[in-house]
C-alpha positions as CSV (number, residue, x, y, z in Angstrom):
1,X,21.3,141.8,73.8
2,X,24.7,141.6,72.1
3,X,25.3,145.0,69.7
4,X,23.0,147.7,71.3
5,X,25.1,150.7,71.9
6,X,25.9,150.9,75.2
7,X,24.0,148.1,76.7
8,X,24.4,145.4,74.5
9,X,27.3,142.7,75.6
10,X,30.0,143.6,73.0
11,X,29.9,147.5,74.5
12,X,30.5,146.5,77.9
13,X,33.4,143.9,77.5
14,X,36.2,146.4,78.3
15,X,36.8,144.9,81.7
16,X,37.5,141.7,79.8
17,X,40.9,142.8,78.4
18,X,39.9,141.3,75.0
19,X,41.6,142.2,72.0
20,X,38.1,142.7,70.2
21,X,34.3,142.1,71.4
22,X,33.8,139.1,69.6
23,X,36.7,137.2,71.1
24,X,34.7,136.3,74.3
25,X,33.1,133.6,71.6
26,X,36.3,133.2,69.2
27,X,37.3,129.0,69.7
28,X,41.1,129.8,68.9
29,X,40.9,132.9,71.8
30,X,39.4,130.4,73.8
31,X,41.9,128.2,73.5
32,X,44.9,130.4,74.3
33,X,43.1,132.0,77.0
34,X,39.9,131.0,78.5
35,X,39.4,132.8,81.4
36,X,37.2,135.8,79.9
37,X,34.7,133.3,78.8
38,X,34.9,131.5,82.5
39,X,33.9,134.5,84.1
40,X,31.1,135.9,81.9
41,X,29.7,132.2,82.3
42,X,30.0,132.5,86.2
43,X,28.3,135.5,85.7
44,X,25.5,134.9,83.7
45,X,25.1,131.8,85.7
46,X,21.5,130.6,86.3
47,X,20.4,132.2,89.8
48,X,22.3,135.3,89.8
49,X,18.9,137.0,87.4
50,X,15.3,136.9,88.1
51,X,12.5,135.8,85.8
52,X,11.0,139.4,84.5
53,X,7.0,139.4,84.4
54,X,6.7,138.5,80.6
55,X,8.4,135.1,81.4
56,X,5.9,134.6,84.6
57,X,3.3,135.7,81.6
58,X,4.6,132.7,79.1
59,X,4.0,130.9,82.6
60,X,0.8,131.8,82.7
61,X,-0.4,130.8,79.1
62,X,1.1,128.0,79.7
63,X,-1.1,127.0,83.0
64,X,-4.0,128.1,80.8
65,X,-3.0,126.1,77.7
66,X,-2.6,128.7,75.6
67,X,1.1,128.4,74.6
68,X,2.6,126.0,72.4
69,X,6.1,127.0,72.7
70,X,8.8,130.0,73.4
71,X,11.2,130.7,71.1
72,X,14.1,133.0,72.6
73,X,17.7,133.4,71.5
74,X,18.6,134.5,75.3
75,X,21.3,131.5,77.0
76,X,20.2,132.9,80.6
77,X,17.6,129.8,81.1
78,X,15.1,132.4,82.7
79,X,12.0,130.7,81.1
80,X,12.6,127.6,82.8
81,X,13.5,129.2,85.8
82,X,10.1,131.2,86.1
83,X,8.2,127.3,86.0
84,X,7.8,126.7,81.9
85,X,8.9,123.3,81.2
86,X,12.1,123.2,79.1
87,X,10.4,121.0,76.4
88,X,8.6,124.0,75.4
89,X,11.3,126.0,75.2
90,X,13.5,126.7,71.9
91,X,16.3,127.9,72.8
92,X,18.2,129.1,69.6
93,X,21.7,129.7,70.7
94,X,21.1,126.8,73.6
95,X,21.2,127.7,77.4
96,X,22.3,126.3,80.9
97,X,19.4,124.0,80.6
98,X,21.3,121.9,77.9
C-alpha cells in the first residue's frame, strides 16, 4: 500500500531523507543518489515477511484446481513464497521473482 495515510509507503519515507515521497522511484533521483532505493529493496527483500493466510488460501485453490490465476500489484513475491507457482502469478508492477 503506497498512499494510505499513515500506513501506506509514501507516509512512512521520512527516514529516507528524500526530498519528496515519490523520489524513492524517480530514475534521475536514482541516479544521483541511489542508496534510499538500495535499502527499501534490502528491506522488502523476499524472506524478511511471511505469507499471510489469504496467500496460503490462493494455495489452497490452487491444490484443489480451483484457481486459474492471481493478480496482485504487491513486488513482495509472498504468493510464490507461500507454494503457488509463479506462472500463475500476475504480477502487475513485477516482483523479486522476475
Amino acid at each position: 500500500d503506497f498512499r494510505s495515510p499513515g500506513t501506506g509507503l509514501y507516509d512512512n519515507l521520512q527516514e529516507y531523507g528524500l526530498p519528496y515521497p515519490e523520489a524513492i522511484f524517480d530514475l534521475d533521483f536514482y541516479r544521483r543518489n541511489p542508496k534510499p532505493f538500495q535499502r527499501l529493496c534490502k528491506e522488502l527483500w523476499p524472506g524478511n515477511f511471511a505469507p499471510s493466510p489469504t496467500h496460503y488460501f490462493f494455495k489452497l485453490l490452487h491444490d484443489k484446481g480451483k484457481l486459474r490465476r492471481v493478480f496482485t500489484q504487491n513486488i513482495d513475491s509472498l504468493e510464490t513464497a507461500s507454494g503457488l507457482p509463479a506462472d500463475l502469478v500476475v504480477a502487475a508492477h513485477g516482483n523479486f521473482d522476475e
